[in-house]
C-alpha positions as CSV (number, residue, x, y, z in Angstrom):
1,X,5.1,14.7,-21.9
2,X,7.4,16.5,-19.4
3,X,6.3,17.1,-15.9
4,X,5.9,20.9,-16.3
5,X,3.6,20.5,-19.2
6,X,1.6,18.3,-16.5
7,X,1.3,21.3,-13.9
8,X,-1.9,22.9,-13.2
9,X,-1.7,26.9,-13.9
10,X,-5.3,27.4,-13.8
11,X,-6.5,25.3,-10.8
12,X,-10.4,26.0,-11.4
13,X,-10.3,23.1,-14.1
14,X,-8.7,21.0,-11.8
15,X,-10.8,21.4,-9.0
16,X,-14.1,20.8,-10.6
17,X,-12.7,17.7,-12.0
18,X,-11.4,16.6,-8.6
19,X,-15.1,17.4,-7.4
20,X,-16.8,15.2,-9.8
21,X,-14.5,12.2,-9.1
22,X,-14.5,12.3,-6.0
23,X,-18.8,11.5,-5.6
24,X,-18.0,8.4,-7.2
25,X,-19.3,5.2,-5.4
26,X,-16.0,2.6,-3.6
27,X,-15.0,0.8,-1.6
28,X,-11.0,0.3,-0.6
29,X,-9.6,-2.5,2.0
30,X,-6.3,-0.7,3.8
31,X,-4.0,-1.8,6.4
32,X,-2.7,0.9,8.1
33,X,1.3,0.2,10.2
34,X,0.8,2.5,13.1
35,X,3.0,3.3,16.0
36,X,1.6,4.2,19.6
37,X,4.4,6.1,20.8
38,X,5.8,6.5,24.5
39,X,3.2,9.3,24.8
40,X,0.3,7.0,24.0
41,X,0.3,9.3,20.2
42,X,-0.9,7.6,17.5
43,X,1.4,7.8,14.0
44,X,0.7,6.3,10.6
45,X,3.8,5.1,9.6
46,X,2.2,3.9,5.7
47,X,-0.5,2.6,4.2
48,X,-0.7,-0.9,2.7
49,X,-3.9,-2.0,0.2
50,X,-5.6,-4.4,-1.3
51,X,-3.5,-7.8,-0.7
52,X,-2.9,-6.6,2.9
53,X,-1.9,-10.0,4.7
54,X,-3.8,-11.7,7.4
55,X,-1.7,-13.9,8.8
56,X,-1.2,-11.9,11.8
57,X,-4.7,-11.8,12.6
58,X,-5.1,-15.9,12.7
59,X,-1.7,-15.7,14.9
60,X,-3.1,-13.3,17.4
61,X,-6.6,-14.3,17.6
62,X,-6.7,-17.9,16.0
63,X,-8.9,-16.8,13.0
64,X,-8.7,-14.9,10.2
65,X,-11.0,-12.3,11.3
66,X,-10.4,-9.3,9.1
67,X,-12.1,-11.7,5.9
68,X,-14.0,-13.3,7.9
69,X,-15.5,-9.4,8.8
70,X,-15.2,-7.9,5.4
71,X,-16.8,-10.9,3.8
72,X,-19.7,-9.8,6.2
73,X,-19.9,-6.3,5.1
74,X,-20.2,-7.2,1.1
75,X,-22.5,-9.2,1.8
76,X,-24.7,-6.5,3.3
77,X,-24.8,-4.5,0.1
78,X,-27.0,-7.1,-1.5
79,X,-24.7,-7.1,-4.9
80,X,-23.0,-10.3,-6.5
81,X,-19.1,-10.5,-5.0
82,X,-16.8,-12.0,-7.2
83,X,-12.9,-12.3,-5.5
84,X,-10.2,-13.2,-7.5
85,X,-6.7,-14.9,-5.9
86,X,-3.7,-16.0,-6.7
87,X,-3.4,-19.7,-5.2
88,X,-5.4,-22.6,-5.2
89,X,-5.1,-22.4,-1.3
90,X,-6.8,-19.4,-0.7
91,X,-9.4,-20.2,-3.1
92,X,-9.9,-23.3,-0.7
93,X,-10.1,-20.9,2.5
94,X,-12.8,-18.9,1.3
95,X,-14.6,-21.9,0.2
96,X,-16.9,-21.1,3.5
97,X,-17.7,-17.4,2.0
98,X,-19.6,-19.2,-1.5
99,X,-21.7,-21.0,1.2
100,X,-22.3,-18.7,3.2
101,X,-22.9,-15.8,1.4
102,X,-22.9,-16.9,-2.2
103,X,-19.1,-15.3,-3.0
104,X,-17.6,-16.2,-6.0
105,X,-13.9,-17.1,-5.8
106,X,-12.0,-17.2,-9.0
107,X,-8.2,-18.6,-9.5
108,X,-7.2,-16.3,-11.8
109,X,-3.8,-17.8,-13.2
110,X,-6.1,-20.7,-13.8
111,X,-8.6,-18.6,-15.6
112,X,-6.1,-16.5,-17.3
113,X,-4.7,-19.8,-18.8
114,X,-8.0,-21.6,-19.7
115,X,-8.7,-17.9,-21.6
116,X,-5.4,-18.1,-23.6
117,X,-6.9,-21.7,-25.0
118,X,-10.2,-19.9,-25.8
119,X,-8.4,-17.1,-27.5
120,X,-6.3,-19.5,-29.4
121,X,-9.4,-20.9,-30.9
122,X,-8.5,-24.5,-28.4
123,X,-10.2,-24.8,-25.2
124,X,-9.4,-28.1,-24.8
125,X,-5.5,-28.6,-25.0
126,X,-3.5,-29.2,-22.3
127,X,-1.2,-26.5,-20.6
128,X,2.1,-28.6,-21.7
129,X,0.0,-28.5,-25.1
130,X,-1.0,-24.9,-25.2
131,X,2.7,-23.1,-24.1
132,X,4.1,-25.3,-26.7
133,X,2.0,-24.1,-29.9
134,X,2.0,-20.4,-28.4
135,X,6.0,-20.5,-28.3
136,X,5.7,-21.6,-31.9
137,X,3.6,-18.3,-33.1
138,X,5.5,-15.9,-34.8
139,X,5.0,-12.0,-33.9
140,X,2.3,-11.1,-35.6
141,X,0.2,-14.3,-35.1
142,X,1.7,-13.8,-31.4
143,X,0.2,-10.2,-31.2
144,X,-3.3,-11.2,-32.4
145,X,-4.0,-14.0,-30.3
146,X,-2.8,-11.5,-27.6
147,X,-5.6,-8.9,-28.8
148,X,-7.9,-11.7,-29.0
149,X,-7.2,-12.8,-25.2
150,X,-7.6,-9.4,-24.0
151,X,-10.8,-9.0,-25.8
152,X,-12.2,-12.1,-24.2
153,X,-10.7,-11.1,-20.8
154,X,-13.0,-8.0,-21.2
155,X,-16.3,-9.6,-22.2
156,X,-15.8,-12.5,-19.3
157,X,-14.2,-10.7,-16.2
158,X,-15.6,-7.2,-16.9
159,X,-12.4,-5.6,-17.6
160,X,-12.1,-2.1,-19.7
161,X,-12.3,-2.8,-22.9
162,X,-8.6,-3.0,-24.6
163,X,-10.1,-0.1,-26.9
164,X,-10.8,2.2,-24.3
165,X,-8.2,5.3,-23.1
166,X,-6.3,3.8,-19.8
167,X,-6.7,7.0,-18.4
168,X,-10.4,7.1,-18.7
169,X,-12.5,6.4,-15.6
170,X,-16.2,5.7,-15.5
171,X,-18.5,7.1,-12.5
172,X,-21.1,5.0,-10.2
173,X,-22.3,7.3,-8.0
174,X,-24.2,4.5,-6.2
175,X,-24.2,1.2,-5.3
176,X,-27.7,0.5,-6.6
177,X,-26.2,1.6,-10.1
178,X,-23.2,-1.6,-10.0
179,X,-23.6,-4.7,-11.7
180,X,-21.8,-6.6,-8.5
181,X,-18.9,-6.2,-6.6
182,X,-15.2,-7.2,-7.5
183,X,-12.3,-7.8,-5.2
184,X,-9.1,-8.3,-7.2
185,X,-6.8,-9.9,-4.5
186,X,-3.8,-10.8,-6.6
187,X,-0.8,-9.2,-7.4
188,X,-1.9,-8.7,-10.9
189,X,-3.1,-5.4,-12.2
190,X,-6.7,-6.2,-13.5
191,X,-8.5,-2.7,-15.6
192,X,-12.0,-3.9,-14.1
193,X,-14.9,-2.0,-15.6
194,X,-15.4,1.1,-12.8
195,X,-18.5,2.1,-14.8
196,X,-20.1,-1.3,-14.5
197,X,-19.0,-2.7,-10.9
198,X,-18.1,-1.4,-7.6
199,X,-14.1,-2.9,-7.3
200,X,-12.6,-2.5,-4.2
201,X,-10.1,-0.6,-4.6
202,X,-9.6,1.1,-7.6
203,X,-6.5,1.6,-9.6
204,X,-5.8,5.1,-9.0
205,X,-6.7,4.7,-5.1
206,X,-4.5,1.1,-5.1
207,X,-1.8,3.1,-6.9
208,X,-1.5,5.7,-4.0
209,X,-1.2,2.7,-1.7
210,X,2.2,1.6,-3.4
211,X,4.0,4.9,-3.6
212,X,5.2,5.2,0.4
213,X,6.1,9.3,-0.7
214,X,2.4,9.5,-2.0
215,X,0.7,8.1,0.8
216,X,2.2,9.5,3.0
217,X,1.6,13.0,1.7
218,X,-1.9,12.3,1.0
219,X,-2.2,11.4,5.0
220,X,-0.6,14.5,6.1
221,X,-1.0,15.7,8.5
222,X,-1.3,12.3,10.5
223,X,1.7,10.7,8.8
224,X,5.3,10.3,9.5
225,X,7.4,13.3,7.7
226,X,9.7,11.1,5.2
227,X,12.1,13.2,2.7
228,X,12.3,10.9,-0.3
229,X,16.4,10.1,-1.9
230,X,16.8,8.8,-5.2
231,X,19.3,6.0,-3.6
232,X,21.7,4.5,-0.7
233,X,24.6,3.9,-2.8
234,X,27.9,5.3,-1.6
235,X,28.3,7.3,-4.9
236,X,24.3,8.7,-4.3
237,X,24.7,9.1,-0.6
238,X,28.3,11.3,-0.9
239,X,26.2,13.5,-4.1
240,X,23.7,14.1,-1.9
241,X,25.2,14.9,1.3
242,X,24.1,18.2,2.0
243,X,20.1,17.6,1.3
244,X,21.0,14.2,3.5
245,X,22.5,16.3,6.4
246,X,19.7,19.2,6.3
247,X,17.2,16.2,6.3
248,X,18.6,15.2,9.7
249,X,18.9,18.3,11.1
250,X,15.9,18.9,11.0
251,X,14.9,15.5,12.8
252,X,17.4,16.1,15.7
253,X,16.0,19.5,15.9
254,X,12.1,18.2,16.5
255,X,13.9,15.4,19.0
256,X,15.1,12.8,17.2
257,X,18.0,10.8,17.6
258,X,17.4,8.2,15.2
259,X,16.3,8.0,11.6
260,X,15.0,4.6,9.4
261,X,15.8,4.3,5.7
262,X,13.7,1.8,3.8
263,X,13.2,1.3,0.0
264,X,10.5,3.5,-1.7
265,X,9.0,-0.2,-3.7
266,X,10.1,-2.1,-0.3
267,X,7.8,-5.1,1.6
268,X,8.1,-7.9,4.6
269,X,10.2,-5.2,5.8
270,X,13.2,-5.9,3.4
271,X,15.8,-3.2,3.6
272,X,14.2,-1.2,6.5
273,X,17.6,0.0,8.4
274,X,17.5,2.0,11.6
275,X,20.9,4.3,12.7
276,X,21.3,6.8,14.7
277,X,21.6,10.7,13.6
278,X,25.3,10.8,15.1
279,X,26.0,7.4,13.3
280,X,25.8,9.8,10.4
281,X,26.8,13.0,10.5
282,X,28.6,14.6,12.6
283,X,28.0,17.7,15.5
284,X,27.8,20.4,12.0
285,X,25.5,17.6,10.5
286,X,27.8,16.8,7.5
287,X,28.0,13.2,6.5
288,X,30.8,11.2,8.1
289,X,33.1,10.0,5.3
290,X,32.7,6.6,7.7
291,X,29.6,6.1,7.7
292,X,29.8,5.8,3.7
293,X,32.7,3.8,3.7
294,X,30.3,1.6,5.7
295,X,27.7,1.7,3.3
296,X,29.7,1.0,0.5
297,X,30.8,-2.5,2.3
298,X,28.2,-3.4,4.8
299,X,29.8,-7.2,4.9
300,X,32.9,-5.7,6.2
301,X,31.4,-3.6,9.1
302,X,27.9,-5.1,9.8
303,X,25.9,-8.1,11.3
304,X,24.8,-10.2,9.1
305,X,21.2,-9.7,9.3
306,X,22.4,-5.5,9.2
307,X,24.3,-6.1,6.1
308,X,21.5,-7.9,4.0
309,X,19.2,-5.1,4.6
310,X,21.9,-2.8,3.3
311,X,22.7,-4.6,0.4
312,X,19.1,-4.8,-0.6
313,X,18.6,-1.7,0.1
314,X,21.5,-0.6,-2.2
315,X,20.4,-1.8,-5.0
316,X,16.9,-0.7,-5.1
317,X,16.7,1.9,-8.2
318,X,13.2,3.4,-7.7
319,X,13.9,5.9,-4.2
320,X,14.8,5.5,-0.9
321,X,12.5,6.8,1.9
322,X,14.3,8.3,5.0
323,X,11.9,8.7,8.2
324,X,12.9,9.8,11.4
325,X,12.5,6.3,13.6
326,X,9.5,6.7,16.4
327,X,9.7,4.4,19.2
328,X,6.9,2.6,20.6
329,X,5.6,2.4,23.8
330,X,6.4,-1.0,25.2
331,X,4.0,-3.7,25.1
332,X,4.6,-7.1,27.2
333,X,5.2,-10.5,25.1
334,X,2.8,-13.2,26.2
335,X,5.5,-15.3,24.5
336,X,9.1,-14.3,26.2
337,X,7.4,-12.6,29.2
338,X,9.5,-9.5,28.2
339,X,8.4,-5.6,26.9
340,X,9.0,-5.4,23.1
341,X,8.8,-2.6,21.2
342,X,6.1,-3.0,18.4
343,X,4.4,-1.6,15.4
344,X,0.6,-2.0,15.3
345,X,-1.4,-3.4,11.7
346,X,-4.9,-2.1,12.1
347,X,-7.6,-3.1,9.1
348,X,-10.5,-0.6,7.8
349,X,-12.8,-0.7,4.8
350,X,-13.2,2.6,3.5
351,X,-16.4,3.6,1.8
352,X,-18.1,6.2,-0.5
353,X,-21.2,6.6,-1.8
354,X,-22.0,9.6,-3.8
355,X,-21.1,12.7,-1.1
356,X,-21.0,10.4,2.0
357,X,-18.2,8.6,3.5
358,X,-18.2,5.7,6.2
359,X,-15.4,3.3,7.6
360,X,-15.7,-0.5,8.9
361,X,-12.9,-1.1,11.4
362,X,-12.0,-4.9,10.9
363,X,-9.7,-5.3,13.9
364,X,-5.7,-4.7,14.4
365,X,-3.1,-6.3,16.4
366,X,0.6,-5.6,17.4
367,X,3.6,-6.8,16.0
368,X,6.3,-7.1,18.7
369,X,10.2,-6.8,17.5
370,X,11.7,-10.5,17.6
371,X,14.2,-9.4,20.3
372,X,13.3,-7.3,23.5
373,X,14.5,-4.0,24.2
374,X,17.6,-3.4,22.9
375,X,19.9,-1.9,20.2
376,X,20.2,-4.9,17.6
377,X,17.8,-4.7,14.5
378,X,15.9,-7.2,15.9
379,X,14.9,-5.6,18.8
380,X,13.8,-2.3,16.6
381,X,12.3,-3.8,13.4
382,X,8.8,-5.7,13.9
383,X,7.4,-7.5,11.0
384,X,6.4,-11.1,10.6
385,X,8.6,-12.1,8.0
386,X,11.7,-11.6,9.9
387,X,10.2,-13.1,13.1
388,X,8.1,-10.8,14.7
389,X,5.2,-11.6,17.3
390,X,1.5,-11.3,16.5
391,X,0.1,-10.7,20.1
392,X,-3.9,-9.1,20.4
393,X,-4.7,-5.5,20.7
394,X,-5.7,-4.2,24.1
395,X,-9.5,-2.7,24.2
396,X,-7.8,0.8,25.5
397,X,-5.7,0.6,22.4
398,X,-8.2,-0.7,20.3
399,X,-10.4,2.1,21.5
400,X,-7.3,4.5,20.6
401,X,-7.0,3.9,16.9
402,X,-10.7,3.8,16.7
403,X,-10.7,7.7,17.8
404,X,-7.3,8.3,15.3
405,X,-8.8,6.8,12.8
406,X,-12.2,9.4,12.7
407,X,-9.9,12.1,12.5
408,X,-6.7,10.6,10.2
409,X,-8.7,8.5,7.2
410,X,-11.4,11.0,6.1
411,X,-8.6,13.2,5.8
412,X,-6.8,10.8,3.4
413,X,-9.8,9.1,1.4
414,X,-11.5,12.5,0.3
415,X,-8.3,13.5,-0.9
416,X,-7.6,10.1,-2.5
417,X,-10.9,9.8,-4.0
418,X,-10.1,13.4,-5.4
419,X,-7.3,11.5,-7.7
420,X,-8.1,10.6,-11.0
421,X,-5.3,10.4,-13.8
422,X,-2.7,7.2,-14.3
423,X,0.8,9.7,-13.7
424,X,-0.1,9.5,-9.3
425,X,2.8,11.8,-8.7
426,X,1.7,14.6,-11.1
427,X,-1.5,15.0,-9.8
428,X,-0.4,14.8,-5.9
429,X,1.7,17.8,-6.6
430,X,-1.0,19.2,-8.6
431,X,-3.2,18.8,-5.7
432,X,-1.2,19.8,-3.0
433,X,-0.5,22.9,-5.4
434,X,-4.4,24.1,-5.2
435,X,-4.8,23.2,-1.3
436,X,-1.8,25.9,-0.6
437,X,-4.0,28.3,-2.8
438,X,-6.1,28.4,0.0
439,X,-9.5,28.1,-1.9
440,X,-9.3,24.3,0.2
441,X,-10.0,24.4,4.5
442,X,-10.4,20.9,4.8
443,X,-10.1,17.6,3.1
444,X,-14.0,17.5,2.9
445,X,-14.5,21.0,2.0
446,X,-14.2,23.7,-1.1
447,X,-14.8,26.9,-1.0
């Protein structure tokens, strides 16, 4: 189905149905990147989900405290938790949650595996055993025991039914009306049961999470203005050149000077490239033919840290987001003794419950640049994969966020929760289409 056919003409329809998914009962983990700026402005520069790391926290305060936190507030809900992970290891490091609160912890690539056996009609072979007689099935036996494993996935996890319509979704109004709560923290994507248990996170509110160009209109007005670009190639960059230069006009004209580009399906801060507007075009804002004979061999004319960012970023397929770059005020490094600028990772859980909203702040801390102030990439990019420092939040900035954040997230989670097909991008623009109808005054309120 084309796009258009997906466009709302008659916005009544779409409205109700926005209403009625929208009293469902959630709960959604987020971590927010955020930038205080130079004057003390806070910006939401995106919005991560689900398997938002940690390991910041237990670098800037010793502990893990954002699970230790949220572990804390399932617990008060008086509902069976069941958290599934990826590793071994972390299903060690919540060990502490079964015996304190009773929390389940599943491995799921173990599960998933003991499953296949079950489905296979062997629940005793051995994984050497097992991948050897299911690379000996031929398609059709292959396709049934597939069937049969996603059957039994559904009856022991509480995942939709492989019968049922993936765009379907299922309503608990309240929390009283869930079987338990479920906390899917891997990186696969599980159909849990929305009708039967309260999942953190659903899929339609985890998918906005993972589209920057979504999020970031859904968080509007309190996000970063991004144009999206279908690519970073020189071949894409030189076709687009005029939407590229009118892009950055219209940064230098609100008083920027310099713009980021990072990839639309980007993380750990891989491809995230900072330039300067007059790096790019010149005084009539038309793209310099140097600058993409620069792109086009970043080996040749860049760094080598500059140049793998480049080349990663070149080859991304799925969009490239271009932001105008926002500088931090400076905090000082406890660790060099020197001001850093630095992006801030602050943790909320985010909670409905029929018509009523609330939101658990889990803690933050700031992510100093590996370099002090400067002009290198290091010294403008903070994130802890490429050697950033995890230092604690101060209680006046703590304080800070805590104020953005009763303004900024109802905003975004009553129109998230509003959001209820699989095709994320059609029903944003659908959305956005009936707010400009003005028959919408805030995120919390139709008229």
């Amino acid at each position: 189905m084309a796009v258009i056919d997906r466009l709302v003409l008659d916005y009544n329809p779409f409205k109700k149905n926005c209403e009625q998914v929208s009293m469902r009962a959630t709960l959604s983990y987020f971590g927010l990147d955020l930038i205080i700026d130079n004057k003390n402005q806070v910006h939401c520069i995106e919005i991560n989900g689900q398997n938002s790391g940690s390991k910041g926290f237990v670098e800037a305060y010793g502990e893990d405290i954002v699970r230790k936190n949220i572990f804390q507030i399932l617990d008060s809900f008086g509902l069976p938790v069941t958290i599934y992970v990826s590793a071994s290891k972390k299903e060690e490091s919540d060990q502490w949650a079964q015996e304190a609160f009773g929390v389940k912890t599943v491995n799921y690539p173990k599960l998933r595996l003991q499953l296949c056996k079950e489905a296979m009609g062997k629940p005793d072979l051995s994984d050497k055993d097992y991948c050897h007689l299911e690379a000996l099935l031929d398609p059709d036996a292959h396709a049934a025991h597939r069937q049969a494993f996603y059957k039994l996935s559904a009856e022991r996890m509480g995942l939709v039914s492989p019968d049922s319509s993936s765009d379907s979704i299922s309503l608990i109004r309240n929390f009283n009306q869930a079987e338990g709560i479920i906390w899917n923290n891997t990186a696969y994507d599980l159909p849990f049961d929305e009708g039967r248990f309260i999942v953190m996170n659903s899929r339609w509110i985890e998918g906005i999470t993972k589209k920057k160009n979504i999020s970031g209109m859904m968080m509007f007005p309190y996000s970063v203005s991004a144009n999206l670009h279908p690519g970073f190639s020189k071949d894409i960059l030189e076709k687009n050149r005029k939407f590229l230069g009118e892009s950055l006009k219209k940064y230098f004209r609100q008083g920027f000077d310099k713009v980021v580009f990072k990839p639309l399906d980007g993380s750990l801060g891989q491809g995230v490239s900072v330039f300067t507007i007059n790096d790019i075009v010149d005084c009539n804002f038309s793209v310099r033919r140097s600058f993409l004979e620069k792109i086009d061999a970043p080996d040749k004319y860049f760094p080598e840290d500059v140049a793998e960012n480049l080349n990663y970023l070149k080859a991304r397929t799925s969009g490239v987001i271009l932001q105008p770059f926002i500088e931090s005020k400076q905090f000082r490094s406890s660790q060099t003794g020197q001001d850093h600028l630095a992006s801030i990772r602050y943790s909320l859980l985010a909670e409905s419950n029929h018509s009523w909203m609330s939101f658990h702040n889990l803690g933050g801390y700031a992510r100093l640049a590996p370099e002090p102030l400067g002009n290198s990439r290091k010294s403008q990019v903070a994130n802890l994969a490429t050697g950033a420092y995890a230092e604690r939040l101060s209680e006046r900035d703590q304080r800070k966020i805590e104020i953005w954040i009763r303004k900024a997230i109802p905003n975004f989670y009553r129109r998230a929760l509003r959001i209820f097909h699989g095709n994320l991008d059609v029903d944003v623009i659908n959305y956005i289409a009936v707010e400009d109808k003005r028959n919408y005054q805030q995120p919390w309120l139709w008229i």
